[in-house]
N, C-alpha and C positions, 0 to 999 in steps of 0.2 A: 516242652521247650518253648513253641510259640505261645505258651499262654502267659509264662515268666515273662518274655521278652515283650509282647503287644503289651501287658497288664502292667509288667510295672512303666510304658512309658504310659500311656493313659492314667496311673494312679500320679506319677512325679513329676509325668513332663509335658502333658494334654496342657493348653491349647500349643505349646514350643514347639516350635519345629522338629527338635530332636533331644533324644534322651543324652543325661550324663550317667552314664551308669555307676561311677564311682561317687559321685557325688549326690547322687540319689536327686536331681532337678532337670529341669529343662535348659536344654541352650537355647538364649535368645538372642538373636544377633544384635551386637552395641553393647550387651551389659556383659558379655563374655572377652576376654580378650581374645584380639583379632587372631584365627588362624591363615591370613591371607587368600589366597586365593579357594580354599577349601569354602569359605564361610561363602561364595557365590552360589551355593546351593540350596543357601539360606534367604527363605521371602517374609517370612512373617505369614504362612501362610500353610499351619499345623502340616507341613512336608510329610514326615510319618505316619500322620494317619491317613490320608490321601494316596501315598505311595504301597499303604498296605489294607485297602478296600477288597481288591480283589483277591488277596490270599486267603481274606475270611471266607470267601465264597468259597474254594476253591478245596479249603479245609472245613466244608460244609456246619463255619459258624455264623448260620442264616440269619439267625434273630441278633447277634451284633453286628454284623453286617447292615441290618438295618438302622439299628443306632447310632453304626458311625454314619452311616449317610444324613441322617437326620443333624447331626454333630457339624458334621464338613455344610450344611447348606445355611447353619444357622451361625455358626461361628467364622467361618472362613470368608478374607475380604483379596480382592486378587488387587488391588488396587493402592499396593503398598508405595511409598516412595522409598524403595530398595533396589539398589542395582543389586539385579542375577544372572547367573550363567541360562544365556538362552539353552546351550545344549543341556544341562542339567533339570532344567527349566519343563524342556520338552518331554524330558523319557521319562522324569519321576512325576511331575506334575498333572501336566497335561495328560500323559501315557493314562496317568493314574484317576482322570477323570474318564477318561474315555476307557477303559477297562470298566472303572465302577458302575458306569451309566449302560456298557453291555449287560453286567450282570444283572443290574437291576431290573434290566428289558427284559433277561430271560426268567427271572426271578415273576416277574407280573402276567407275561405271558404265560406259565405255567399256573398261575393263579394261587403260587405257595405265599409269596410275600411282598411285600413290596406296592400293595394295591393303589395306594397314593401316589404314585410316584407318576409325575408326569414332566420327562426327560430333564430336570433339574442341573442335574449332573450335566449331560451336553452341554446346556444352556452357558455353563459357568467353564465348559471346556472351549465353548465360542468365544465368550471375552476373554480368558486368557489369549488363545490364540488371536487374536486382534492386540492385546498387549505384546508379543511378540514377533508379530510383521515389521515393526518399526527397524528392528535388526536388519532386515535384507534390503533396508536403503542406499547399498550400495553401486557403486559404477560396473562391479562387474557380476552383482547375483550373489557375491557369497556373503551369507551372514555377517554382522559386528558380532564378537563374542558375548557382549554383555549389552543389558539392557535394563536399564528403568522400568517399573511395571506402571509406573503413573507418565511419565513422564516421556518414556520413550526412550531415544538415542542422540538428537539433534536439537533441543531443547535445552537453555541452556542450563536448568535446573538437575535436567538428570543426570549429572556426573559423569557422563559416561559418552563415548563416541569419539575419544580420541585414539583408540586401538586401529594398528593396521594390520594385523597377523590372525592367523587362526590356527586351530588344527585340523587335519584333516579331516578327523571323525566329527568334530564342534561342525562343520557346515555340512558334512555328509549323512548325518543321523540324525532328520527331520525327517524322510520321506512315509515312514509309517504311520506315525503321528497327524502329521497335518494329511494327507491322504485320507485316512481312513477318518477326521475330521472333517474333509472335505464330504465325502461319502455320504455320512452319518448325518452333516446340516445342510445340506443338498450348497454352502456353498464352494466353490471350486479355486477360491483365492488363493488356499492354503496351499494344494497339491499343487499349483503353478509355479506359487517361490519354491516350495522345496523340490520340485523337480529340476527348476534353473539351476539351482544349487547344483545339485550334482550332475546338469549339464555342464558345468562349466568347469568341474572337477574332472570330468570324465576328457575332456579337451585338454586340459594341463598335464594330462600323465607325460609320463617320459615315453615316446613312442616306441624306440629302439629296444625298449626293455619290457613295457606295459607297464612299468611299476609307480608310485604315487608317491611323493614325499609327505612326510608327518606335519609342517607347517607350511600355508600359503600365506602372500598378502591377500585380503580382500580389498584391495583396491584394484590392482593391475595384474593379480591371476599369479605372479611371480613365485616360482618356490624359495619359501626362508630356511628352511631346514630339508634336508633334501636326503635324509636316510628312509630304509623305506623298509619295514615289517609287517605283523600284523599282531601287535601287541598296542601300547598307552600312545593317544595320540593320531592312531589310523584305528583301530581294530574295529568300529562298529560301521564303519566307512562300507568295509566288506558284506558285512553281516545285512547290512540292508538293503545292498543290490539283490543279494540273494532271496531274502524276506519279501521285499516290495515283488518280484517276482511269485512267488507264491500269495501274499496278500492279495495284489492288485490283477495280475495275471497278462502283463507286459511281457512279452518275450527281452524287449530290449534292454531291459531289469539282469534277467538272467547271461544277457549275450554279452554283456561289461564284465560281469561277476567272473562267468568263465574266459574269458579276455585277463580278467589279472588274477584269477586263481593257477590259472598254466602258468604266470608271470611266478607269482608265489613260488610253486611246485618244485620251480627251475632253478630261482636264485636263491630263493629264502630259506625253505626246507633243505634242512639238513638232519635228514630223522638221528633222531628223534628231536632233532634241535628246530629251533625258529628262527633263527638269528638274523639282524634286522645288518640291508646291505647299502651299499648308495645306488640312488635311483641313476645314476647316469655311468657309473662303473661297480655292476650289482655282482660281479665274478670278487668284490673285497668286501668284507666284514667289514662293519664301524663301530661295533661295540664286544665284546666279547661276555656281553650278560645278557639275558630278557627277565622282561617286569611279569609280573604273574595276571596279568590283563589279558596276553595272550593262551591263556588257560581255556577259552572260552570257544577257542576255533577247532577242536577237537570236536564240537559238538558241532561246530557250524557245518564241518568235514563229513559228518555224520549224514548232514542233510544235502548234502555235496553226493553223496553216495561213494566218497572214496574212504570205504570204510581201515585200510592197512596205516596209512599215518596216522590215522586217527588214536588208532589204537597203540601205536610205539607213541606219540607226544604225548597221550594221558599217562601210559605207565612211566614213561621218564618223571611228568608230572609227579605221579603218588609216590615213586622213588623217595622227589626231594620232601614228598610232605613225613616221608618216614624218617628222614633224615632230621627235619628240622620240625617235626608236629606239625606245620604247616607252610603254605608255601611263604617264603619270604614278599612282598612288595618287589624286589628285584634279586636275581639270581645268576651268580656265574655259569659259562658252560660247564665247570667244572664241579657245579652244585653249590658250590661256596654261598655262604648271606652275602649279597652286595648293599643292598639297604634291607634291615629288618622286620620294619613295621609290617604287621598283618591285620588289614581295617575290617575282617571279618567278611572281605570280600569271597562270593556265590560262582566265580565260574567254571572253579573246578568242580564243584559237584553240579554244574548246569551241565559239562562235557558227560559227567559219569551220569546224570541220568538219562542223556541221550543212546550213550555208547549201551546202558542196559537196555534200554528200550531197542535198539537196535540187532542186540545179539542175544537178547534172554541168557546174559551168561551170568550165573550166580557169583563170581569172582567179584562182581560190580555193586553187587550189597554190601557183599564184605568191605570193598572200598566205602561205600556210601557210609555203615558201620562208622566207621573209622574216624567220622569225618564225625559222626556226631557223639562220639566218646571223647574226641579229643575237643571240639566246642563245651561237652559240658567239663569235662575235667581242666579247662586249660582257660577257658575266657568264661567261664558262669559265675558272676557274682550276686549280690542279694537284691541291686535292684536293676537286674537285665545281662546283657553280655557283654562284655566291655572286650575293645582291640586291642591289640597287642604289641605295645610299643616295638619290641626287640625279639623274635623269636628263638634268640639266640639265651635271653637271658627270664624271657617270659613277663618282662616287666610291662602289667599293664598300662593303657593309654583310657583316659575317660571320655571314650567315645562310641556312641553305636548310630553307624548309618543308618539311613533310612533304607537302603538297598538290602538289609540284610533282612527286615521283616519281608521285602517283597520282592525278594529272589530267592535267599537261602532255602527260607521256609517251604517256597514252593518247588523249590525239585527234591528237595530231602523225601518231600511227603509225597508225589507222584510216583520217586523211587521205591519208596516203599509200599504204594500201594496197588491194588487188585485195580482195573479198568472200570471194571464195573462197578464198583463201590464208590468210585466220582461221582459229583453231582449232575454233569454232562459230560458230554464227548469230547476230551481234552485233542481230539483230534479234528477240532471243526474249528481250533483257534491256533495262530501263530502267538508267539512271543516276543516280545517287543525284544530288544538289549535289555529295559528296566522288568522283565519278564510278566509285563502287564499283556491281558491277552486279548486279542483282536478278533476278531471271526472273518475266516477265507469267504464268508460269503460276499465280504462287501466286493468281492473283486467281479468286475464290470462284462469278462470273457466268462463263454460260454462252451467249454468248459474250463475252467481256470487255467489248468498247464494242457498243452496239445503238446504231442508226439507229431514232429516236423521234418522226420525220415533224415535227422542225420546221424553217422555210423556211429556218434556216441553216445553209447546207450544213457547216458547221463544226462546228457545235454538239455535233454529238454521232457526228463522225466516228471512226474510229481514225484517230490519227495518223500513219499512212504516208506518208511523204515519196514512199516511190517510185510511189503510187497518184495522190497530190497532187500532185503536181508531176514528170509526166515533162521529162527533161533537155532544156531549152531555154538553153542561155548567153546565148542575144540577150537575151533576155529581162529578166536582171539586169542587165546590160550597159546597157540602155534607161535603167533608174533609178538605178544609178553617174556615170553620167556628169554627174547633174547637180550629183555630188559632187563632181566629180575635183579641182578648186582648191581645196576647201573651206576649207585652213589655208593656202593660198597655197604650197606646198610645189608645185613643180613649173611656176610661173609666177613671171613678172616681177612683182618686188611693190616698193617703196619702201624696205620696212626687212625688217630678217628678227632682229630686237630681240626677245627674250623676255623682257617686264617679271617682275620676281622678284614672287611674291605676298607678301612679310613684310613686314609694315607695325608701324612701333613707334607704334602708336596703340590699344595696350590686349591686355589676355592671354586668348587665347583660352581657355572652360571645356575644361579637358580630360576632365569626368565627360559632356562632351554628345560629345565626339568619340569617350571608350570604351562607348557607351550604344550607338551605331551601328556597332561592331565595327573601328573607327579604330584602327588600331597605331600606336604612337612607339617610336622609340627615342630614348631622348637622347643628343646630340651631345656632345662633349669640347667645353670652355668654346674651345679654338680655334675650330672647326670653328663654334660656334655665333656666337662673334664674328662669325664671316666672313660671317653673312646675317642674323645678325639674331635676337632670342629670344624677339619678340613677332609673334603673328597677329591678326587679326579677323574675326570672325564675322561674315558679311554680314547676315543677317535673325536673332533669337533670336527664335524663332516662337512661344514659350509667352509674347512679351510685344507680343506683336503688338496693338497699337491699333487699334481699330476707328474707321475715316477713312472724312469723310465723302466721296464723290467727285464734282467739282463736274462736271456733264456740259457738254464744250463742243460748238461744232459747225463743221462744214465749208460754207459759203454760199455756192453756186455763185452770182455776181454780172458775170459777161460775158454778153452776149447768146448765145444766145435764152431763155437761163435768168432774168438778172436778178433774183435774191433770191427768186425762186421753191421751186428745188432746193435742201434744207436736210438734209442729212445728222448726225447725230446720232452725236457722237467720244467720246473716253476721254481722259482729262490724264495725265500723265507727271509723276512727283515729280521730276524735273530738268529743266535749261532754261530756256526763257522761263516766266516766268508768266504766262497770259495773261488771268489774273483782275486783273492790275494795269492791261492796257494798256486805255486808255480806247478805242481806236477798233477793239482787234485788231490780226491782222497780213492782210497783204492783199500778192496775188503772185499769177502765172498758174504754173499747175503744168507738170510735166516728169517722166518716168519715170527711174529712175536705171538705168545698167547695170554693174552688173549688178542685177538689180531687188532682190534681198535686200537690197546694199548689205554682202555679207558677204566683199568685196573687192576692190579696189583700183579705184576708181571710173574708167570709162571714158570717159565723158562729161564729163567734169568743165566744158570748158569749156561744154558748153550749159546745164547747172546754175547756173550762176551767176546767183544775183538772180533765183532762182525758189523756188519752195515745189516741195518733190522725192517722191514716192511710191515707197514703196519696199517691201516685200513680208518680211510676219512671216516670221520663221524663219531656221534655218542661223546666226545668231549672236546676241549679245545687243543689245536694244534702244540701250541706249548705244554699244557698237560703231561700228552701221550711224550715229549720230546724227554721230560725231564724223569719220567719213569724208567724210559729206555736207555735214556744218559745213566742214570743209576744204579741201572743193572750193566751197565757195560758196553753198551752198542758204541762203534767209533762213528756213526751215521745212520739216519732214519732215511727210509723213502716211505712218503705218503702216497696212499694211492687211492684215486676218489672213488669213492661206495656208490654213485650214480652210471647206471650199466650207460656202453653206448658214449657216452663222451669222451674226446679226443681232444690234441690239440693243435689239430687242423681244422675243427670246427668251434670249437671255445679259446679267447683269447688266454693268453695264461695271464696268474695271478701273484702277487706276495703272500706269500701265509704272513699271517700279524700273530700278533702275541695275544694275551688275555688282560690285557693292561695293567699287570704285574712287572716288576723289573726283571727283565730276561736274560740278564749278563750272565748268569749262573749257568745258561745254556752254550757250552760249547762247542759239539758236535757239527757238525754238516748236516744240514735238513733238506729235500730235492719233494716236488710232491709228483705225480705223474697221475694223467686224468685213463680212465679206468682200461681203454681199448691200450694205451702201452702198457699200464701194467698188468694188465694180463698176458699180453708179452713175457714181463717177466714172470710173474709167478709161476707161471707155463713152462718156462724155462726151467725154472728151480725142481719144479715138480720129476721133468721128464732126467734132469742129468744132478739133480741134486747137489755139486758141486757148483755154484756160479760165481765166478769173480766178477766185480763191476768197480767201474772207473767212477767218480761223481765229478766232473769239472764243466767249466763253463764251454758252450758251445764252439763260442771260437778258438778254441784250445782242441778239438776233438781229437784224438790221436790220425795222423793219416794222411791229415790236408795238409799240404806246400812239401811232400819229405821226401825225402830219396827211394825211390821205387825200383822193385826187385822185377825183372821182366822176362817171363820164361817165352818167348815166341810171341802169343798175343795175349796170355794172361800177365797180369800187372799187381802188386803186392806192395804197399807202401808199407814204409818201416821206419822206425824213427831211432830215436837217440837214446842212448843207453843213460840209467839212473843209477849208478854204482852199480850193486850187482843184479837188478830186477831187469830183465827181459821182456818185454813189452810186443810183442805181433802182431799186426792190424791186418786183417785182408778186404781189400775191398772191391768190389764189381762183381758181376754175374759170374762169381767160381763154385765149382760146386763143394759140396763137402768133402773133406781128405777123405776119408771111407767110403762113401761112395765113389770116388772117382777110382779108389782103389779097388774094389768091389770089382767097375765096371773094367778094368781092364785096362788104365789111362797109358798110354807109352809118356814113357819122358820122353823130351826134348835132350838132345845131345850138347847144345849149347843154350847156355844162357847167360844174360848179361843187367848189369845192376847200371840204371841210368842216375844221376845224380842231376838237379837242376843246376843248371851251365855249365855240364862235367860234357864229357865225351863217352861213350858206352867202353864199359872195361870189362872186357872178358874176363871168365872164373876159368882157373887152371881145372883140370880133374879131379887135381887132392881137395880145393875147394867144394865138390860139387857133394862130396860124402857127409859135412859136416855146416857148422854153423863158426863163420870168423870173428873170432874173440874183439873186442874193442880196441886192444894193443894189434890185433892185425886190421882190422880199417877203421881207423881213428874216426867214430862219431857214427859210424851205421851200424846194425845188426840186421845181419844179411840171412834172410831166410833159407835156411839149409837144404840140404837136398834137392837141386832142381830137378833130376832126372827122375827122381823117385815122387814127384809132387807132393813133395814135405813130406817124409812118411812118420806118421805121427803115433809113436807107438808108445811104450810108456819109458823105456829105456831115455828115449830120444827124450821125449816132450819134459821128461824132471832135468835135463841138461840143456835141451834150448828152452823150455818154457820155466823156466824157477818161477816167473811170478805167482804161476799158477796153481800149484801147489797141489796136483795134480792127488797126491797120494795125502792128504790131509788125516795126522793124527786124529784131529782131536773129532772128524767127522766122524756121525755113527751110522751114515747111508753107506751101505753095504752094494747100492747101484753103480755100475761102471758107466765110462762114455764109450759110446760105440765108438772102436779103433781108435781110441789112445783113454 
């Protein structure tokens, strides 16, 4: 496969930048039509063969390995007048001289090849890096995105230096590069600006949250886009704190990394999901899709040593690659294609060959497999590998990055190969993002990572996988499985319909989609007929309104609870409203199965004409609503899959939709963070029978009502709904069986207070029974005060109808202690 792929661009596309694979030529920038902002990666300056130096090493092909160096020092002129992406600029360029110029050092010093070679490659990885300083002429340290390689930034010939924006990862993803430049030509210019850099990124985060927006100004630090993930846009941002700490051997590299990786853990992960949230109110969603960019952090998690998400985000990951051959460019929670194209991009099989290296578990070849059956069956053409416009329709695109010889290639073959059968110790070198590779030796500490006695064993570990995690397969094995259906691929499902995401309901900004590193190409007006030439933005987060959120609640109202147990919910901006309904909804609940609700409902017929509980995560809230709507549920309660959260310590949230139209959702949706509903499910478990109220807070049954008052216990009661009976007890009473149990004497008189009534004694005959609405017009007077409710079943089906105490169609055969 890599010899297809390096050979036919060497045979069609040498000295071009980049191969066409369909058209069997090189692209060269100017005589191609313009692809926008993609073509910034283009210098005139054979990028592919440069970018893929070090894979030949790597895939021990020594003797071209030396030809292409000889190639790149005679052909190659850095001195183009072409504006380029400095971040692009960096990882494949520059990455790729400084990889090359390693190898070649190890190559002479073992005395195999390379005899001549006297540091060439640095030398030409110093004047790039001098072509690219000009960028960080800024007022506050961050990069311009682009730059003139002749010319500069500020000049008025170089086109370029009128940008005020960046992206996070465009000024955060120098510091390996010029560091380890710095290192290597003893000068230290380099690792200054890129450390400013992300000094001054690291000062902008959202403090309250720790989290980073995807676009700054570089001028004045200001966030321009302020949603905040670890996908297109932020994601290498992460990856280098992390890196530069094991490159460089900084603690304070690592002490940021884990500062916004807990930030991550909290807001962002949503296992198996990623879902990108706003940095200044990170409890709401702003998108209800991720780009397939964040494919990459599974691995990075790897080296995190939090090996559990790791391993739920890649099998969600291979889920959708089973669903769609490969992953889409962008993807609903729901798995859906949101944009198609697939540029032959390397990070999901960069995650699967960490997660193998990690767990020795052979499930990870098979993945690996997979990946390169469906490469060659699905993108191999005659001269190289050509991307994939549409995953949906397979229709290719004439394009193959340069990323793909010098990333794909090299975890595919790592993965599959023996340790020892390497050329060197792939363990003495980091990997860049462009997975060009560095050696830990240049880091300056002695010993590079020090163990600094704090309780987290991670913190400040080396990241050896093979120390961390000896090979257990069971193990991943355990937390896969509860993926394996995830996109319904591989089970019986109803439909296997992939809705198109293009919706001609308004035109997506394309300055916010190239702001996050988003590539287009545009379509021939056929091709674009055929699906459509308008998108929509689910959330535009810089205009996000601040809404107020009405808190509703969950009212446990079947015996032994009876209005007592009052759980505290979240509202949903689709659905029912249940700020309209004057009584609430009201249903005995039911667990769904599968409990996600994140496919094809099992239960369906016990669901019907119940209020359904169904467990955050694994797909988007809309999703599970309209599965459970379908089977029957008259209401969902969500309840969040993160142990430990409340909503005495988390503010509550909206559930949003998945930027689909959500009118079709009718029901009442209520979400509850994990400590109340375990409350409830607890409930469910112990008496199997539970009725619950869903209404808005200030509505609660209880508050302002006319109160039943036996001596010093107190009973509010409220107003009759035709014939449903409704009972609230509230304050420190003990259970009716208990108290009966314990021997409680009635009281001989009792008296029902009304607010601005006068106390009115109950005759005797009243004390046996419960007063009909035609005999005290508007209360329902809790029965038997002498008996303290006695709540037997007789009683409770005549004063409690709501409850329903004796439920046909229930098939729990558990009773309630004493009624």
């Amino acid at each position: 496969m890599f010899d297809h792929a390096y050979g036919s661009y060497m045979k069609y596309a040498y000295p071009a930048d980049e191969l066409m694979p369909l058209s069997c030529r090189g692209r060269v920038r100017g005589l191609e039509p313009s692809r926008g902002d993609i073509d910034d990666s283009l210098g005139k300056f054979s990028l592919t063969l440069i970018d893929t130096l070090d894979t030949l090493v790597l895939l021990n092909r020594l003797e071209e390995f030396e030809e292409a160096v000889k190639k790149t020092l005679k052909d190659v002129r850095l001195d183009n007048d072409v504006v380029v992406s400095v971040f692009e600029t960096n990882i494949r360029v520059l990455g790729g001289l400084l990889g090359a110029h390693v190898m070649a050092d190890l190559l002479k010093q073992r005395g195999e090849k390379m005899h001549w070679y006297r540091d060439e490659l640095l030398h030409m990885a110093k004047d790039l890096g001098y072509r690219l300083l000009p960028a960080f002429n800024t007022t506050s340290g961050l990069p311009y995105p682009r730059v003139n390689l002749r010319y500069g930034v500020l000049n008025p010939l170089s086109r370029t230096g009128t940008e005020t924006d960046t992206c996070t990862a465009c000024a955060g993803t120098m510091i390996l590069e010029f560091a380890a430049l710095s290192r290597l030509s003893g000068d230290s210019v380099f690792e200054t600006y890129a450390r400013k850099a992300l000094d001054v990124l690291w000062e902008k985060r959202q403090r309250d949250s720790d989290l980073m927006g995807t676009v700054i100004n570089i001028h004045n630090g200001a966030w321009v886009r302020r949603d905040s993930g670890v996908g297109a846009g932020i994601d290498s941002y992460y990856e280098y704190l992390m890196k530069a700490y094991i490159l460089l051997g900084d603690n304070m590299y690592l002490e940021r990394f884990n500062t916004h990786y807990s930030a991550i853990m909290k807001y962002i992960s949503q296992p198996p999901l990623l879902l990108s949230v706003h940095m200044h109110n990170p409890t709401v969603n702003v998108r209800g899709w991720m780009d397939s960019l964040l494919a990459f952090f599974p691995g990075l998690q790897v080296l995190r040593g939090d090996l559990k998400p790791a391993i739920e985000t890649h099998e969600m990951l291979y889920q959708v690659t089973k669903q769609h051959k490969f992953l889409p460019e962008a993807f609903t929670s729901e798995f859906r294609v949101h944009w198609g194209q697939h540029p032959l991009r390397p990070e999901f099989a960069e995650s699967t060959y960490f997660l193998y290296k990690a767990t020795g578990d052979p499930y990870y070849l098979k993945v690996g497999q997979s990946i390169v059956e469906k490469l060659n069956a699905h993108t191999r053409v005659p001269c190289g590998f050509a991307a994939v416009q549409d995953v949906r329709t397979g229709i290719h695109e004439d394009r193959m990055d340069s990323f793909f010889l010098a990333e794909m290639f090299k975890y595919l073959y790592l993965l599959f190969s023996e340790k020892s059968h390497l050329p060197f110790d792939i363990d003495d070198y980091i990997f860049t993002t462009e997975a060009h590779l560095l050696p830990v030796s240049l880091s300056m500490a002695e010993p590079s990572c020090e163990v600094n006695g704090t309780e987290d064993l991670f913190t400040y570990s080396c990241p050896s996988t093979q120390t961390l995690f000896p090979n257990n397969p069971t193990y991943a094995k355990t937390i896969r499985d509860n993926y394996k259906y995830l996109t319904g691929v591989g089970r019986d499902s109803h439909s296997s319909r992939i809705e198109l995401p293009l919706h001609d309901t308004g035109m997506e900004p394309m300055e916010f989609l190239k702001s996050m590193g988003i590539s287009f190409t545009p379509l021939t007006d056929m091709a674009a007929a055929s699906i459509g030439s308008r998108m929509k933005l689910v959330a535009e987060v810089s205009q996000l309104p601040e809404e107020e959120v009405v808190p509703l609640i969950v009212q446990l109202i079947s015996p032994p609870f009876l209005g007592r147990t009052v759980l505290t919910a979240g509202p949903a901006k689709f659905g029912m409203d249940l700020t309209k309904q004057e009584h609430g909804v009201k249903g005995s609940i039911v667990k769904s199965v599968p409990y996600t609700a994140c496919a094809h409902i099992e239960n369906a017929l016990e669901l019907q004409g119940h209020i359904v509980l169904a467990l955050r995560g694994g797909c988007m809230f809309a999703a599970k609503a309209r599965r459970l709507q379908e089977a029957g549920a008259i209401g969902v309660i969500f309840i969040d899959q993160r142990e430990g959260s409340s909503s005495a310590e988390t503010p509550l949230f909206q559930m949003v939709g998945d930027g689909e139209p959500t009118q079709d959702i009718t029901v009442p949706l209520v979400f509850l963070f994990s400590r109340e509903g375990a409350i409830l499910t607890a409930a469910l478990q112990e008496h199997c029978n539970v009725d619950v109220l869903l209404l808005p807070k200030e509505r609660q049954l209880g508050r302002g009502m006319v109160s039943l008052s036996c001596k010093h216990q107190s009973w509010p009661v409220t107003h009759s709904y035709g014939a449903t009976i409704r009972l609230v007890l509230q304050g420190e009473v003990a259970a009716e069986a208990e108290g009966e149990r314990a021997g409680v004497t009635a009281p001989s008189h009792c008296t029902a207070t009304s607010t601005g009534g006068d106390p009115q004694p109950f005759s005797q005959e009243q004390k046996g029974g419960i007063s009909s609405p035609s005999q005290t017009p508007g209360l329902l007077l809790a029965s038997a005060c002498p008996r303290i409710m006695e709540y037997r079943q007789n009683t409770a089906s005549k004063a409690l109808t709501s409850s329903r105490v004796n439920r046909a169609s229930s098939t729990c055969t558990k009773s309630h202690t004493g009624g």
